[in-house]
C-alpha positions in Angstrom: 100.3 143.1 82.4 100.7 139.6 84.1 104.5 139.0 84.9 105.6 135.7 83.5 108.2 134.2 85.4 110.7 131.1 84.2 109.0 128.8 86.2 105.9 129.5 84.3 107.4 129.3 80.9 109.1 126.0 82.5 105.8 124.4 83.0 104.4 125.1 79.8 107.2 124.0 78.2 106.4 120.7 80.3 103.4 121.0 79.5 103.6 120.9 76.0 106.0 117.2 76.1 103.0 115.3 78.9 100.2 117.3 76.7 97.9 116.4 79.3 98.0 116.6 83.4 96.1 117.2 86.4 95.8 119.3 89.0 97.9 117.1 91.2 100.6 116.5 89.0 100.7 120.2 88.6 101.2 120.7 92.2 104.6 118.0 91.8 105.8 120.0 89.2 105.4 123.2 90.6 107.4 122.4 93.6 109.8 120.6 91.3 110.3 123.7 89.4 110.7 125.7 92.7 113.7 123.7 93.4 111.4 121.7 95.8 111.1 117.9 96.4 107.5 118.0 97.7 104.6 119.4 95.8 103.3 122.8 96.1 99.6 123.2 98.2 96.0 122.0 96.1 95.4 125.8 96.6 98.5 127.5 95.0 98.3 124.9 92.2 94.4 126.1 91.2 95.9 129.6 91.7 98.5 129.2 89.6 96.1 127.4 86.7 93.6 130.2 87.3 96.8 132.7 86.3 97.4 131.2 83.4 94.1 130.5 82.2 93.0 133.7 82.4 96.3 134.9 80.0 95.9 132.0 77.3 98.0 129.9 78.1 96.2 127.1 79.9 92.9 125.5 79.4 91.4 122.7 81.6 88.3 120.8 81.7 86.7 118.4 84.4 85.4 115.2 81.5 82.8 113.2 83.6 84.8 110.0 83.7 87.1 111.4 85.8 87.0 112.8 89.5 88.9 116.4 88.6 89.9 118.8 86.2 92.6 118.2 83.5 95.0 121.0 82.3 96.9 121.8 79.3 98.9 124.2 77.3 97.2 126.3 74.8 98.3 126.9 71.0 98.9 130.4 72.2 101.4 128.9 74.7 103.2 126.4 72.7 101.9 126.3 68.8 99.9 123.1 69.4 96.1 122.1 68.7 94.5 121.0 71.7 94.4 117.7 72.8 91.3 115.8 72.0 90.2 115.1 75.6 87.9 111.6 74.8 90.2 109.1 73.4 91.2 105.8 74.3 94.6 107.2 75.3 93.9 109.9 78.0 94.0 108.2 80.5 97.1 106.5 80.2 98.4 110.5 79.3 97.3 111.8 82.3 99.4 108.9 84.0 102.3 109.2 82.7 102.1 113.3 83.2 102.0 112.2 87.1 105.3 110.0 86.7 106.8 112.9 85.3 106.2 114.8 87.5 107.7 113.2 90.4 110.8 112.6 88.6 111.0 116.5 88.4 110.8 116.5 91.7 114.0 114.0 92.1 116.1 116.4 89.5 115.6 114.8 86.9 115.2 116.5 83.7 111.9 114.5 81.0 111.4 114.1 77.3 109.6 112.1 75.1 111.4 109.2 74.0 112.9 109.3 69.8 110.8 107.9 67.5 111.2 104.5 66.3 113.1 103.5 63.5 110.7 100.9 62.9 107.9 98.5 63.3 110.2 96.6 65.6 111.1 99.2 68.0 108.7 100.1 71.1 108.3 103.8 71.9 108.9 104.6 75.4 106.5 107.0 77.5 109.3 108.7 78.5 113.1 109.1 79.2 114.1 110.7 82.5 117.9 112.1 82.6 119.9 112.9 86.1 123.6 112.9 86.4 124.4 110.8 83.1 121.4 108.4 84.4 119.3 107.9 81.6 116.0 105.3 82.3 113.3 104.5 80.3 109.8 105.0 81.6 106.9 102.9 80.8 103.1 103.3 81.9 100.8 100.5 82.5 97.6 100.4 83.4 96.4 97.5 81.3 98.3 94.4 80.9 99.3 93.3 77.3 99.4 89.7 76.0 102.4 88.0 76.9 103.5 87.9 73.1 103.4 91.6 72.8 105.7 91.9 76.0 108.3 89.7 74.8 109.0 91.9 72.1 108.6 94.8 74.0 111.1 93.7 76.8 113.3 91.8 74.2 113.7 95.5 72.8 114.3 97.1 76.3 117.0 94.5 77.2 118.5 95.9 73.1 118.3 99.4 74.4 119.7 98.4 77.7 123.1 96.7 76.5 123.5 99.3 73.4 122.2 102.5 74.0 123.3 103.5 77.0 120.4 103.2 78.7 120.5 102.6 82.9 117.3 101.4 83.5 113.7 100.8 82.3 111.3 101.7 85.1 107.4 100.5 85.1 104.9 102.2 87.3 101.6 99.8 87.1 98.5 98.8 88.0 98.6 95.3 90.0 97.6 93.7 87.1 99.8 95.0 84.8 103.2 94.6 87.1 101.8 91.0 87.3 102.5 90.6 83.4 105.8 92.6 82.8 108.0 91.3 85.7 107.3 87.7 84.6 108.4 88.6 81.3 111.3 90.5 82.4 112.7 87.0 84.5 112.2 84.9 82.0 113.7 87.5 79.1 116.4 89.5 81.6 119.4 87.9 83.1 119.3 88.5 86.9 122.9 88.1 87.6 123.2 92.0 88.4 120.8 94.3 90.1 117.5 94.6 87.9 117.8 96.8 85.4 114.4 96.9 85.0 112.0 97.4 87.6 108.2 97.1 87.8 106.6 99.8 90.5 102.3 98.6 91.3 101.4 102.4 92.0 98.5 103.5 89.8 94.7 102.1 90.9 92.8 100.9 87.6 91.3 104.4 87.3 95.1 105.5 86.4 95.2 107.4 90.0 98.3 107.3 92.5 97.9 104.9 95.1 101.6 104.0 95.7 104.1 106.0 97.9 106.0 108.8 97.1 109.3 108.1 95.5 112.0 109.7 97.2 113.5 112.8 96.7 116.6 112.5 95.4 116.8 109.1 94.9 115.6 107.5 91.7 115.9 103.6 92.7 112.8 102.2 93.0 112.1 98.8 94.4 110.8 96.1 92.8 108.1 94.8 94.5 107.5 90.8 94.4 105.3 89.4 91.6 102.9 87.0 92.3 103.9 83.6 89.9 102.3 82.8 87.3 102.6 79.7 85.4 102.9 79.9 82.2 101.8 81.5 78.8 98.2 79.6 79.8 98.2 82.3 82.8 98.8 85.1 81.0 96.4 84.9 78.6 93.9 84.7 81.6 95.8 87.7 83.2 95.9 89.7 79.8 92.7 88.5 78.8 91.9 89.5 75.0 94.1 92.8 75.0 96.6 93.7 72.5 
């Protein structure tokens, strides 16, 4: 009988909150769940994805439209249907699976963010929790129009003075961190450090290009935007998105 160990039921549990990750995200969370702050080796991650494959509790795939395999937890693992591996959305899942994990790796704990209370609210991608810091994490990869992120950010700055929140932390593509820190100047009062941060890391693939955070410490810089305009800019920037 295969011996099941609480990092393995720790990463299933993970698991079952991203829904969907890859292998390299699996290798950050691994070493995150190890007590590490680096990731674990390309080889013991596919070892440890072969193990639990081959007891039910994993499944993976390699879809065409991406470079390498995807993994997930099982309903025998966590009592949920499989995620449907072709919509619109996995991409951006897969992303935000490879934030979290690198916030593992800085101690913090991850969750999905509460549902909203209504049409006004925006739903996080996640909330990340170390040492009574609470942030907010957004994933980008395509850049909204500029009327969907002023309500977006006018709802972050809500969150931000009444619900204890530290931070809202954005991890882009160029594009997108183009967009959301010139809403956040013109929406945001920059009389104390930024309390929320825009982080160009993710190529338009949704694949880590940026550095690695560092362990231990969850500031991350925020990098200078290029300016833009006006609302005339943005619409060329955001094109016909919603």
């Amino acid at each position: 009988m295969e011996q099941i160990t609480e990092r393995d039921e720790a990463m299933v549990q993970w698991l079952g909150v991203v829904r969907l990750a890859d292998v390299e995200a699996v290798r950050w969370a691994l070493g995150a769940f190890a007590r590490a702050s680096e990731p674990l080796s390309l080889r013991r991650a596919q070892l440890w994805v072969a193990r639990m494959t081959a007891i039910g509790w994993l499944d993976r795939s390699r879809p065409t439209y991406r470079d390498g395999s995807i993994v997930w937890a099982t309903r025998l693992a966590i009592g949920k249907p499989p995620p449907r591996l072709f919509r619109q959305t996995t991409r951006h899942e897969v992303s935000v699976a490879t934030v979290s994990a690198r916030y593992l790796a800085q101690g913090f704990t991850w969750r999905r963010d509460r549902q909203p209370a209504g049409h006004r609210e925006h739903h996080a991608d996640g909330v990340a929790s170390r040492d009574g810091i609470v942030e907010l994490i957004e994933v980008e990869l395509t850049p909204k129009s500029w009327q969907r992120y002023q309500k977006i950010v006018t709802n972050h700055r809500y969150r931000l003075v009444h619900e204890n929140v530290d931070r809202v932390a954005y991890f882009c593509t160029a594009d997108a961190h183009r967009a959301i820190t010139r809403e956040a100047d013109r929406r945001l009062v920059r009389t104390e450090p930024p309390r929320l941060v825009s982080y160009p890391c993710f190529d338009a693939r949704g694949i880590w290009i940026g550095p690695n955070l560092d362990p231990g410490d969850h500031a991350v810089q925020l990098a200078a935007a290029p300016h833009l305009d006006g609302p005339a800019d943005w619409d060329m920037s955001a094109g016909t998105r919603v």
